[in-house]
PDB file of N, CA, C and O in Angstrom, chain B, residues numbered from 101:
ATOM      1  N   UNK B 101     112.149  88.035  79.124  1.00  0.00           N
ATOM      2  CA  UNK B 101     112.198  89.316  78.471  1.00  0.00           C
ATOM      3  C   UNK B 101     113.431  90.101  78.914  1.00  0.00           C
ATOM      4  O   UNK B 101     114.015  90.617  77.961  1.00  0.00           O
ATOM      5  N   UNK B 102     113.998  90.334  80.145  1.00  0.00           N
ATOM      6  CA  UNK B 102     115.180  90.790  80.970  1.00  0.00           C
ATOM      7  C   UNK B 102     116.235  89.787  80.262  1.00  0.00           C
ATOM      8  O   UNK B 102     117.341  90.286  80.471  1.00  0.00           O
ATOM      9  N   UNK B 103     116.350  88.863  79.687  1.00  0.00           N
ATOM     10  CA  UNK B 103     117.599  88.009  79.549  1.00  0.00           C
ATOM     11  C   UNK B 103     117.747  88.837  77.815  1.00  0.00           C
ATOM     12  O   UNK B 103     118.696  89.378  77.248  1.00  0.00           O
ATOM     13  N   UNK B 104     116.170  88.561  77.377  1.00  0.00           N
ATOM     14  CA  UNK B 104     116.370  89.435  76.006  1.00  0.00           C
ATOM     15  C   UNK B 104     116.928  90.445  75.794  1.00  0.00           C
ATOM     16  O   UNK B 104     117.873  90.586  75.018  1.00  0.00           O
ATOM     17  N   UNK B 105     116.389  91.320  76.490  1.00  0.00           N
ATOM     18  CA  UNK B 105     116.520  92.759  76.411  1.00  0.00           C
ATOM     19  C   UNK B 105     118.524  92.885  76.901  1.00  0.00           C
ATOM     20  O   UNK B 105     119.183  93.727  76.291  1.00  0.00           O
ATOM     21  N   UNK B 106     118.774  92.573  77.277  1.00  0.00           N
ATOM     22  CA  UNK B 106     120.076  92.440  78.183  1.00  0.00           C
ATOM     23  C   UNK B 106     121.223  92.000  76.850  1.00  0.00           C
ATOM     24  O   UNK B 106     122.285  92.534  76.528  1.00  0.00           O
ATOM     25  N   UNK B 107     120.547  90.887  76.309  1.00  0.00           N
ATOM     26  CA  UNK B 107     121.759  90.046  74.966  1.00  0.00           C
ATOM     27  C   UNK B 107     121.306  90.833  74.126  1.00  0.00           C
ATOM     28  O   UNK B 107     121.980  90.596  73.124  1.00  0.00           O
ATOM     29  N   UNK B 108     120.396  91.844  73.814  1.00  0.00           N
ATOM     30  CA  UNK B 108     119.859  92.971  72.635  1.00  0.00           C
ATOM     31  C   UNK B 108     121.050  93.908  73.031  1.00  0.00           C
ATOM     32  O   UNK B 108     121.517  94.450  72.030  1.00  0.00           O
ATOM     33  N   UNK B 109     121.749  94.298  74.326  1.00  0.00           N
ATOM     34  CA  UNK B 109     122.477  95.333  74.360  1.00  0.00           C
ATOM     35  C   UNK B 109     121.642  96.705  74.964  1.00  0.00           C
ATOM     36  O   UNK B 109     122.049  97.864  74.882  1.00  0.00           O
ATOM     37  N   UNK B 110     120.552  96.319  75.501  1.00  0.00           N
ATOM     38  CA  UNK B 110     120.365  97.365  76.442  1.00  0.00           C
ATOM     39  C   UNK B 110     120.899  97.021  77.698  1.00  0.00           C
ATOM     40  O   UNK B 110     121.073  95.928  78.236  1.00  0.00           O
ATOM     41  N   UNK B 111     121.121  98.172  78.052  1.00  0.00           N
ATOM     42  CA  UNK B 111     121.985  98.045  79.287  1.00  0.00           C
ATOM     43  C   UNK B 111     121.232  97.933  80.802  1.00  0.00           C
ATOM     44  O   UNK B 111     122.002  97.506  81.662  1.00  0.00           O
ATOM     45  N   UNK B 112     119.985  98.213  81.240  1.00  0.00           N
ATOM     46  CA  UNK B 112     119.578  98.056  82.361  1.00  0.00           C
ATOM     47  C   UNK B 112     117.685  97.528  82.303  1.00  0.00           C
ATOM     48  O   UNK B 112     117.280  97.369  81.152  1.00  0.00           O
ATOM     49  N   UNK B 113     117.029  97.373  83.002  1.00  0.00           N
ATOM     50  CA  UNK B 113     115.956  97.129  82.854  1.00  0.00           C
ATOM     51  C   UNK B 113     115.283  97.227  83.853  1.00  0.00           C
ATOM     52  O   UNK B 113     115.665  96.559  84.814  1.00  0.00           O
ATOM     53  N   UNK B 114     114.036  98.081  84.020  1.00  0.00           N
ATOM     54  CA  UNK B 114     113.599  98.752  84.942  1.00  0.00           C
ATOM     55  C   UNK B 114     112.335  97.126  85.622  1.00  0.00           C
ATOM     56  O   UNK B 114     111.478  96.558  84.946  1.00  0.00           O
ATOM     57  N   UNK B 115     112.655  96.884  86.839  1.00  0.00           N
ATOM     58  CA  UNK B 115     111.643  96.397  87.459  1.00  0.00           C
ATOM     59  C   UNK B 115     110.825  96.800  88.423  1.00  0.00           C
ATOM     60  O   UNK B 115     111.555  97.264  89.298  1.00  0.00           O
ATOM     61  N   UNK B 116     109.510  96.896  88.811  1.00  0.00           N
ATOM     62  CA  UNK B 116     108.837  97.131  89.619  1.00  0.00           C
ATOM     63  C   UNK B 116     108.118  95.819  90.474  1.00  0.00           C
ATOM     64  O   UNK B 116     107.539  94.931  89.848  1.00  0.00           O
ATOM     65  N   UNK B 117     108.190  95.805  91.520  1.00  0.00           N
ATOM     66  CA  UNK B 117     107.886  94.421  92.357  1.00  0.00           C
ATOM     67  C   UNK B 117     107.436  94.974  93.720  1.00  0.00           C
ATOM     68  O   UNK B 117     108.234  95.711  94.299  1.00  0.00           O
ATOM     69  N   UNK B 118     106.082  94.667  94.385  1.00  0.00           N
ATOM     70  CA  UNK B 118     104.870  94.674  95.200  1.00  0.00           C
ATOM     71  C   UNK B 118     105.259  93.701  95.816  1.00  0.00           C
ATOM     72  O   UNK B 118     106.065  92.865  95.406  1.00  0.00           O
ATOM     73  N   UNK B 119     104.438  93.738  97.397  1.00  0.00           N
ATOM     74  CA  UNK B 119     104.506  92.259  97.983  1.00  0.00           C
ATOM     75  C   UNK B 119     103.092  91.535  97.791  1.00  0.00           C
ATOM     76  O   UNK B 119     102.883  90.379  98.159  1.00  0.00           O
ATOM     77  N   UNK B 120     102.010  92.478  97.078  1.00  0.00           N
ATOM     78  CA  UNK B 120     100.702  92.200  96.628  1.00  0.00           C
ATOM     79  C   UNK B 120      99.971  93.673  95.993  1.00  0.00           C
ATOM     80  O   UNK B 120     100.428  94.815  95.945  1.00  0.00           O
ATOM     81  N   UNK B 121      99.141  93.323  95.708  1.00  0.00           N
ATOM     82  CA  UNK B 121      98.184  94.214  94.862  1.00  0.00           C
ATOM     83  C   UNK B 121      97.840  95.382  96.033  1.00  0.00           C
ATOM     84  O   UNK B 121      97.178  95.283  97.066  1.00  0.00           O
ATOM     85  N   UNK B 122      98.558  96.524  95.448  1.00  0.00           N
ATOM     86  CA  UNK B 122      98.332  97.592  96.987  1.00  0.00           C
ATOM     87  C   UNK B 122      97.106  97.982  97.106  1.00  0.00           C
ATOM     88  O   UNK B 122      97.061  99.193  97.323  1.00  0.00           O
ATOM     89  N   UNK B 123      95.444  97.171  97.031  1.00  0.00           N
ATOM     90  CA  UNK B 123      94.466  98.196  97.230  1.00  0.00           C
ATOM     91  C   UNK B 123      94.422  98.324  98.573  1.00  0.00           C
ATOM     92  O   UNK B 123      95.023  97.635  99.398  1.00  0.00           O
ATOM     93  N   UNK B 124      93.510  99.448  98.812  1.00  0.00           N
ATOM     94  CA  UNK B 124      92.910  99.556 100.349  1.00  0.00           C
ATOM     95  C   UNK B 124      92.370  98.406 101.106  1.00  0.00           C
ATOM     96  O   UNK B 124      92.489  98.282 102.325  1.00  0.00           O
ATOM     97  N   UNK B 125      91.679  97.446 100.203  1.00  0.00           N
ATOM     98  CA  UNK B 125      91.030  96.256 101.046  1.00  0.00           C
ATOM     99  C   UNK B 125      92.190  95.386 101.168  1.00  0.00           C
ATOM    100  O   UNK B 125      92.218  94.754 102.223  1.00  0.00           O
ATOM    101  N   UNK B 126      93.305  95.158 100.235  1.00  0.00           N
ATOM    102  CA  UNK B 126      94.268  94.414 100.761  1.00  0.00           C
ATOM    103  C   UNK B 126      94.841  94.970 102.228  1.00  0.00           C
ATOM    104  O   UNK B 126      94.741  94.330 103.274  1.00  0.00           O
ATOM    105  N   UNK B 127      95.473  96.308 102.100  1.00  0.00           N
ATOM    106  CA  UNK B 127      95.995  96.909 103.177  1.00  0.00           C
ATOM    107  C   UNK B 127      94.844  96.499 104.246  1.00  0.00           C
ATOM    108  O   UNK B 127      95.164  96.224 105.402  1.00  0.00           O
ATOM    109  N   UNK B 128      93.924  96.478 103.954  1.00  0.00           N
ATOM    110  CA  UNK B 128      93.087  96.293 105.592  1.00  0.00           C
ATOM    111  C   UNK B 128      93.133  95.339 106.035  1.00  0.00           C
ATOM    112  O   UNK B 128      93.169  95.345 107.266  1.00  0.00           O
ATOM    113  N   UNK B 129      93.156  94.139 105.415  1.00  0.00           N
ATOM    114  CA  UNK B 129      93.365  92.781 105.605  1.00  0.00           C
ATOM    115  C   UNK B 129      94.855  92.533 105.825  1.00  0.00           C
ATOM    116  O   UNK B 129      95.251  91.371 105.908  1.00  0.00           O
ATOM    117  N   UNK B 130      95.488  93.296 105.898  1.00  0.00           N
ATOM    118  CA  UNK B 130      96.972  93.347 106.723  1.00  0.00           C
ATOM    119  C   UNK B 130      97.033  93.840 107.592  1.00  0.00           C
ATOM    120  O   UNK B 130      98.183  93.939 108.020  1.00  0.00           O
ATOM    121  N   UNK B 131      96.025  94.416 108.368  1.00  0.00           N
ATOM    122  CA  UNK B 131      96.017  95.357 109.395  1.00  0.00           C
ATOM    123  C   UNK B 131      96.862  94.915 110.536  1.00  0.00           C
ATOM    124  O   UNK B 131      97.462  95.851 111.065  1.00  0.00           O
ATOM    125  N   UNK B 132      97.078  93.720 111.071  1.00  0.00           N
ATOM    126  CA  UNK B 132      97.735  93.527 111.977  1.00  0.00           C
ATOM    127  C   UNK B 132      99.447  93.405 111.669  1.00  0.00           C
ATOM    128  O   UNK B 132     100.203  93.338 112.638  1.00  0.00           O
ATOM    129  N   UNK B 133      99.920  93.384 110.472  1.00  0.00           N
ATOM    130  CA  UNK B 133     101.063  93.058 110.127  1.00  0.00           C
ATOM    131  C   UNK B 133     102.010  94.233 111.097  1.00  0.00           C
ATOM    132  O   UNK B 133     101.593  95.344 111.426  1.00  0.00           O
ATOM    133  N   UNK B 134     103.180  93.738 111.390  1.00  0.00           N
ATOM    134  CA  UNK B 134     104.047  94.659 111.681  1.00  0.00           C
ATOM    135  C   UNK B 134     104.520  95.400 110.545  1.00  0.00           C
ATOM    136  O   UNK B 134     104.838  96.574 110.734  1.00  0.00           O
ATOM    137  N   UNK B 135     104.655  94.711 108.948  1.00  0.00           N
ATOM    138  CA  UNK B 135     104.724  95.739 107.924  1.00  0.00           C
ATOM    139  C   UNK B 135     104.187  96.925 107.680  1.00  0.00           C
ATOM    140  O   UNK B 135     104.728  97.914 107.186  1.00  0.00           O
ATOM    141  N   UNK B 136     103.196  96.795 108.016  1.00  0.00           N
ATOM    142  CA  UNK B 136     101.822  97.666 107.524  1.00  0.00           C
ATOM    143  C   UNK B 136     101.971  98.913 107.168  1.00  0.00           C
ATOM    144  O   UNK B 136     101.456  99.462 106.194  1.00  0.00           O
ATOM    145  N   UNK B 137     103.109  99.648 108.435  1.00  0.00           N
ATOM    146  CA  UNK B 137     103.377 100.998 107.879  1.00  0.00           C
ATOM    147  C   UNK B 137     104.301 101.338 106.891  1.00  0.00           C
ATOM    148  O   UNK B 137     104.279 102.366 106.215  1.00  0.00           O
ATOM    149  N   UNK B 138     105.160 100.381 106.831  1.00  0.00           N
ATOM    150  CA  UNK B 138     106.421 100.698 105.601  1.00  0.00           C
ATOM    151  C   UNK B 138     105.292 100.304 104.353  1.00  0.00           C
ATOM    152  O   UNK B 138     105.021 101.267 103.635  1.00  0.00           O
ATOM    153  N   UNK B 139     104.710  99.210 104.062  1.00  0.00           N
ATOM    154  CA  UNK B 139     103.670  99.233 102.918  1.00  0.00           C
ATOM    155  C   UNK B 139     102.411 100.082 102.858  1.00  0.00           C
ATOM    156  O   UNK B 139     101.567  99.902 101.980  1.00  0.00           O
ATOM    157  N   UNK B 140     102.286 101.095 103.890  1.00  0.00           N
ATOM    158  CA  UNK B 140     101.492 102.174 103.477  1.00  0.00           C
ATOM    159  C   UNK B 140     102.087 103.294 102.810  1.00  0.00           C
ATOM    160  O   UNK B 140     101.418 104.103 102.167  1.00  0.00           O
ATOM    161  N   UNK B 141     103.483 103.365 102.967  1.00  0.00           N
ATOM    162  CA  UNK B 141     104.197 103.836 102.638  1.00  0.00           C
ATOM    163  C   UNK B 141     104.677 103.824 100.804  1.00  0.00           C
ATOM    164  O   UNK B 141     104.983 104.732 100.031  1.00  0.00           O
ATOM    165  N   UNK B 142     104.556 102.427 100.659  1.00  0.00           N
ATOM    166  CA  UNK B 142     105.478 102.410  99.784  1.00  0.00           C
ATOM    167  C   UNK B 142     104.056 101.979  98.895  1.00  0.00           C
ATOM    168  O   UNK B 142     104.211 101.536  97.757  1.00  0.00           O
ATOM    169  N   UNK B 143     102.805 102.113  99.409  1.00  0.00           N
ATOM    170  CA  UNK B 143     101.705 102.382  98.679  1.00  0.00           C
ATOM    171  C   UNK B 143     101.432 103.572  97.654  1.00  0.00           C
ATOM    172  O   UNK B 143     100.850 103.602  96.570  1.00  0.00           O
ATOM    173  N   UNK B 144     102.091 104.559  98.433  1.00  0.00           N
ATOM    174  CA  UNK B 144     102.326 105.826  97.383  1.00  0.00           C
ATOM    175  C   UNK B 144     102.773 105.994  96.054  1.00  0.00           C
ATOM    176  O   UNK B 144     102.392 106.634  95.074  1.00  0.00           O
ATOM    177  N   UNK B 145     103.970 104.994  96.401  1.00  0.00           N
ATOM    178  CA  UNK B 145     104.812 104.798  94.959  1.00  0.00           C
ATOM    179  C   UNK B 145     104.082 103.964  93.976  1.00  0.00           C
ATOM    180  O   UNK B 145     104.279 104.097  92.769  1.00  0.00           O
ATOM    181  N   UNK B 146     103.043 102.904  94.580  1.00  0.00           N
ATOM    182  CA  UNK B 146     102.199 101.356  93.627  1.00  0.00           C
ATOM    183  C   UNK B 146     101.218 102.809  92.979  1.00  0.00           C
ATOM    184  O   UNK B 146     101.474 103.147  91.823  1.00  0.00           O
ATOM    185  N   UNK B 147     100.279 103.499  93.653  1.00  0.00           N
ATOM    186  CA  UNK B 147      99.513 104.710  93.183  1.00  0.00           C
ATOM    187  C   UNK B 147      99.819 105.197  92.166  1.00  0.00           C
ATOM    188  O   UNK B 147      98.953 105.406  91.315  1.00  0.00           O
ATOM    189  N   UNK B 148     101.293 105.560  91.925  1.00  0.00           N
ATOM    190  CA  UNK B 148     101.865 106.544  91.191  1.00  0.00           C
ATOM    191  C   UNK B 148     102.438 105.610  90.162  1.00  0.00           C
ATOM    192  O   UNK B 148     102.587 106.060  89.026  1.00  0.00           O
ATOM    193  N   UNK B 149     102.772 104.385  90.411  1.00  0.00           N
ATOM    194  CA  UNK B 149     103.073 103.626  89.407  1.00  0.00           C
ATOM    195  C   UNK B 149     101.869 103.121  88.382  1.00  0.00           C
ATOM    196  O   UNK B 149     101.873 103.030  87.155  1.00  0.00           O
ATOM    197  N   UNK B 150     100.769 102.808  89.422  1.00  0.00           N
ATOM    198  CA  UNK B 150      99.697 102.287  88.890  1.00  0.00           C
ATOM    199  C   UNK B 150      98.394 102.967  87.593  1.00  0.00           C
ATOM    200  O   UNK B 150      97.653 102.381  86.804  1.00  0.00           O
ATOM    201  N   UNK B 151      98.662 104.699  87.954  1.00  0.00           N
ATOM    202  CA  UNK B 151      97.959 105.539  87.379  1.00  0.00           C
ATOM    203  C   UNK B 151      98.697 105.395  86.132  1.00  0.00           C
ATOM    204  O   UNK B 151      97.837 105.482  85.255  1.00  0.00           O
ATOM    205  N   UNK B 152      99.997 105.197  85.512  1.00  0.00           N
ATOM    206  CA  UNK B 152     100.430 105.073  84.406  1.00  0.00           C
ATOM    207  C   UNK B 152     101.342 104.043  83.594  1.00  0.00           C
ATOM    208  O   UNK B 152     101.782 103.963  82.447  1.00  0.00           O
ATOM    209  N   UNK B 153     101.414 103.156  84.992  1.00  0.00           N
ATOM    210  CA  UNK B 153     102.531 102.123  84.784  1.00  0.00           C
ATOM    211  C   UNK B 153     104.189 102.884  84.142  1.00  0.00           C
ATOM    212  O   UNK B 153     104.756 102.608  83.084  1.00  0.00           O
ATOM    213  N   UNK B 154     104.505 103.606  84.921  1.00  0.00           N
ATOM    214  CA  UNK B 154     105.515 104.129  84.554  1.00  0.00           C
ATOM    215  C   UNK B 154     106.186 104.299  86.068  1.00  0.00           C
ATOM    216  O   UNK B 154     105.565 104.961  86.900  1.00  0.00           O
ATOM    217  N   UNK B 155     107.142 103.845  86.326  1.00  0.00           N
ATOM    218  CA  UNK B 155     108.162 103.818  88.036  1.00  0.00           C
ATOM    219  C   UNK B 155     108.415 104.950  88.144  1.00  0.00           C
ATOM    220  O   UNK B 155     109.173 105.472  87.326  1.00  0.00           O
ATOM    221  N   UNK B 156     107.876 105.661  89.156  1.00  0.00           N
ATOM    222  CA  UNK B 156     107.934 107.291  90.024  1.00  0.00           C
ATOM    223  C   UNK B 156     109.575 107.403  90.328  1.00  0.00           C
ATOM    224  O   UNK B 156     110.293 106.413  90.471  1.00  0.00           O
ATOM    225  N   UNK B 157     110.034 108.773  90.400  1.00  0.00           N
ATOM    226  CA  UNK B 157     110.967 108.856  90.701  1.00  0.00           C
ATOM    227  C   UNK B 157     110.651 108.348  92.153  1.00  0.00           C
ATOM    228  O   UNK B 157     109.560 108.395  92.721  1.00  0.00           O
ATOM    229  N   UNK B 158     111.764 107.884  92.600  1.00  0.00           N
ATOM    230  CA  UNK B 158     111.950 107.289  94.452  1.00  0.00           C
ATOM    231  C   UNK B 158     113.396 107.989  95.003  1.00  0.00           C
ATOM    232  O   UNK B 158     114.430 108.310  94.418  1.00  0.00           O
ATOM    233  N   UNK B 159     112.955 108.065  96.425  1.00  0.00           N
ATOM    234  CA  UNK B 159     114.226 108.476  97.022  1.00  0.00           C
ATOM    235  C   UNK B 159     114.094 108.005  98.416  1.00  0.00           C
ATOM    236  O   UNK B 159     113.088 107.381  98.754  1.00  0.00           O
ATOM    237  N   UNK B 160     115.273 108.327  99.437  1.00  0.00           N
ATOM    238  CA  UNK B 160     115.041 107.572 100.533  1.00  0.00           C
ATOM    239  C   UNK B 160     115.402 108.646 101.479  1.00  0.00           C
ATOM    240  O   UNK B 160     116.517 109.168 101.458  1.00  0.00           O
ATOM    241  N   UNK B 161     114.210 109.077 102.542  1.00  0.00           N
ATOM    242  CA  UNK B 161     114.347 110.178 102.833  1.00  0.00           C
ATOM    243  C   UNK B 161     114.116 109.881 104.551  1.00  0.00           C
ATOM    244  O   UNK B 161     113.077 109.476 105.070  1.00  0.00           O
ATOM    245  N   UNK B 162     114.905 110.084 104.971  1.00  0.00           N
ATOM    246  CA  UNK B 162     114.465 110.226 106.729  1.00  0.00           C
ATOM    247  C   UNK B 162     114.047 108.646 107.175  1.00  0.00           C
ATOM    248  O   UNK B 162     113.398 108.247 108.142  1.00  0.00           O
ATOM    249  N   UNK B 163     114.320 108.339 106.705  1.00  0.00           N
ATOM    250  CA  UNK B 163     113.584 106.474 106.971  1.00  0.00           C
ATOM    251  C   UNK B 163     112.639 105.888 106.223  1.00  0.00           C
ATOM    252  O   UNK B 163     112.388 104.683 106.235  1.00  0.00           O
ATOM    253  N   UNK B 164     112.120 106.687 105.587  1.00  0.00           N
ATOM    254  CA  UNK B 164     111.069 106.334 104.151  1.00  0.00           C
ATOM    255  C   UNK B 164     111.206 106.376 102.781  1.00  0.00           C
ATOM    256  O   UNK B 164     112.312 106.800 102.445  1.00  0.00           O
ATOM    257  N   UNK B 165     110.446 106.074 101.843  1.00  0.00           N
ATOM    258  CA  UNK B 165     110.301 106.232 100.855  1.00  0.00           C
ATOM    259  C   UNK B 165     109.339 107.391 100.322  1.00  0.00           C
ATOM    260  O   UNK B 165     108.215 107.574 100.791  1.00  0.00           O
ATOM    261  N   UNK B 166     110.002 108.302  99.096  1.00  0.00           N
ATOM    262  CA  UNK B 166     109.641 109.449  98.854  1.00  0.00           C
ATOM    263  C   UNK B 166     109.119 109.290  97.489  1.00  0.00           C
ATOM    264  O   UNK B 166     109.835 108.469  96.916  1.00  0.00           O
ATOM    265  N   UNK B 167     108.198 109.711  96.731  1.00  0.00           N
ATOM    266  CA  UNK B 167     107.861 109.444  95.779  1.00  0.00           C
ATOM    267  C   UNK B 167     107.569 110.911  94.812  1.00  0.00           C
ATOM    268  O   UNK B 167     107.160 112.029  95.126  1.00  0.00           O
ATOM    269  N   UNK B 168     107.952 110.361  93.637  1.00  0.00           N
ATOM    270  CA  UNK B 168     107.786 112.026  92.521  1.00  0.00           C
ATOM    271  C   UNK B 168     108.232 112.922  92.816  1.00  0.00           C
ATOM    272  O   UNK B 168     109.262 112.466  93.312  1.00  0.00           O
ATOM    273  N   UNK B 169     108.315 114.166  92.951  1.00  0.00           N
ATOM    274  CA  UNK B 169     108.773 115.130  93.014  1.00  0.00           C
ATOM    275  C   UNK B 169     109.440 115.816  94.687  1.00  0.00           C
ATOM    276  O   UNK B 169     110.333 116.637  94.897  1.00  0.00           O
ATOM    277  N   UNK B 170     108.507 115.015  95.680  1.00  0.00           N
ATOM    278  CA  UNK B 170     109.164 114.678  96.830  1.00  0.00           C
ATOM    279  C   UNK B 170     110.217 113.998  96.854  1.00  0.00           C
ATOM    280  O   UNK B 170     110.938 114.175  97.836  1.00  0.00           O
ATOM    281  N   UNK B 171     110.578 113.200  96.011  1.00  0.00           N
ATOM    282  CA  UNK B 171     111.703 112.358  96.096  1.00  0.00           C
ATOM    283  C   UNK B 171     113.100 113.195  95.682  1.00  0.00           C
ATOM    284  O   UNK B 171     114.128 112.669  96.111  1.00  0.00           O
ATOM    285  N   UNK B 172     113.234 114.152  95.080  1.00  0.00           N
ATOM    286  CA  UNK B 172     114.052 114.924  94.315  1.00  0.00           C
ATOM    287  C   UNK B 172     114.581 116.039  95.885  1.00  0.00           C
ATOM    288  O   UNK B 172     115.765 116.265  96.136  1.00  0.00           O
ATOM    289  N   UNK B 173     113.796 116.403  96.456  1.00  0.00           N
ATOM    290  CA  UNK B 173     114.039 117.178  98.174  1.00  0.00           C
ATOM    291  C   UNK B 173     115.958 116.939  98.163  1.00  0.00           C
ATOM    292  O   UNK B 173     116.288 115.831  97.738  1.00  0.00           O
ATOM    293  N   UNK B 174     116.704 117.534  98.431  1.00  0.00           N
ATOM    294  CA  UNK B 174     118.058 117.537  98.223  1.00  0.00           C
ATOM    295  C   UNK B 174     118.359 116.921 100.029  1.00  0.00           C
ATOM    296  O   UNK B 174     119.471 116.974 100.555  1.00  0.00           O
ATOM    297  N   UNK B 175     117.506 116.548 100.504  1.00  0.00           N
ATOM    298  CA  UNK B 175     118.079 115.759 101.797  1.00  0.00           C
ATOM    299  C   UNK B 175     117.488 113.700 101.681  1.00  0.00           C
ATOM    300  O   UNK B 175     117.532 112.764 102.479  1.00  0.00           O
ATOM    301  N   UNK B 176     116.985 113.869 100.191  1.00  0.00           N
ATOM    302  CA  UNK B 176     116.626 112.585  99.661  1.00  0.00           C
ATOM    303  C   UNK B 176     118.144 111.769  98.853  1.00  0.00           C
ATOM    304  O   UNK B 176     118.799 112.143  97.881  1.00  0.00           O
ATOM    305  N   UNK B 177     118.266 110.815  99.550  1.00  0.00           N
ATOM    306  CA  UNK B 177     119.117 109.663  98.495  1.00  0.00           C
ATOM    307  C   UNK B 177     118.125 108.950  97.443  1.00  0.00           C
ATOM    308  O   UNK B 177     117.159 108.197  97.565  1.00  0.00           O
ATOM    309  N   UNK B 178     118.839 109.560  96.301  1.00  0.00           N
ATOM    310  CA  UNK B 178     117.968 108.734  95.444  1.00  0.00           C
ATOM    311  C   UNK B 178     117.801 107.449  94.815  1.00  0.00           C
ATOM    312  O   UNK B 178     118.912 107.087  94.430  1.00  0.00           O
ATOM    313  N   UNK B 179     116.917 106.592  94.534  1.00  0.00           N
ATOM    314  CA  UNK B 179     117.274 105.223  93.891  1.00  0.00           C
ATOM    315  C   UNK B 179     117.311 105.326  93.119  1.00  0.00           C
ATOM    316  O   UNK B 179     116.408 105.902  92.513  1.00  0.00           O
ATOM    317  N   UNK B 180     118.528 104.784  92.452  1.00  0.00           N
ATOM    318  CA  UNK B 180     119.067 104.787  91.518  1.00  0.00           C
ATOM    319  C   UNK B 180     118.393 103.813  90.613  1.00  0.00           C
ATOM    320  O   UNK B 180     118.425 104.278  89.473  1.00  0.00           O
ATOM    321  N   UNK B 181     117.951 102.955  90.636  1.00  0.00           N
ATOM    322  CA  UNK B 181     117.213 102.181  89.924  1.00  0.00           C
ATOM    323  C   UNK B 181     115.946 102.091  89.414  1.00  0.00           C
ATOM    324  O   UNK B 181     115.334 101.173  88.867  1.00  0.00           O
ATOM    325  N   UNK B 182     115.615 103.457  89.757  1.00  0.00           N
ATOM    326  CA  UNK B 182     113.948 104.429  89.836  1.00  0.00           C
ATOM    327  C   UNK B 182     113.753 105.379  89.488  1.00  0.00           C
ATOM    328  O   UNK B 182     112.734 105.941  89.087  1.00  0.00           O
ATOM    329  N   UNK B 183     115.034 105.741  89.647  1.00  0.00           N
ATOM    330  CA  UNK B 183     115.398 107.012  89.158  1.00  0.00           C
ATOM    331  C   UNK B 183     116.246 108.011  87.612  1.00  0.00           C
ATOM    332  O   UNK B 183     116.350 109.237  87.652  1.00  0.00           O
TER     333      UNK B 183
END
């Protein structure tokens, strides 16, 4: 669909990519990961994606990821690819 959309002449194509299905019982069953906190993190954004399937604005703020309207904070770099 990305190779389509691309030789159609749109110019970019928005992807969204998880390292798994962010529920709570997954996260618990990661509990020991050293990830755990950057993917609690970036759980916010699967939430906000998930309620509409539409990619939250993102930004990168202090060492994290900022999501929606937090992400916009003028000490946020924004992703550009999310954004």
């Amino acid at each position: 669909m990305v190779e389509a959309a691309l030789k159609s002449g749109q110019d970019a194509v928005d992807v969204a990519v998880f390292p798994f299905r962010m529920t709570a019982t997954a996260l618990a069953e990661q509990g020991s990961s050293p990830w755990l906190g950057f993917w609690r993190n970036l759980k916010q954004g699967y939430d906000l994606f998930e309620a509409d399937f539409t990619p939250p604005r993102v930004g990168a703020c202090e060492g994290q990821y900022r999501f929606g309207q937090a992400a916009e904070d003028a000490q946020c770099a924004a992703i550009a690819a999310w954004s």
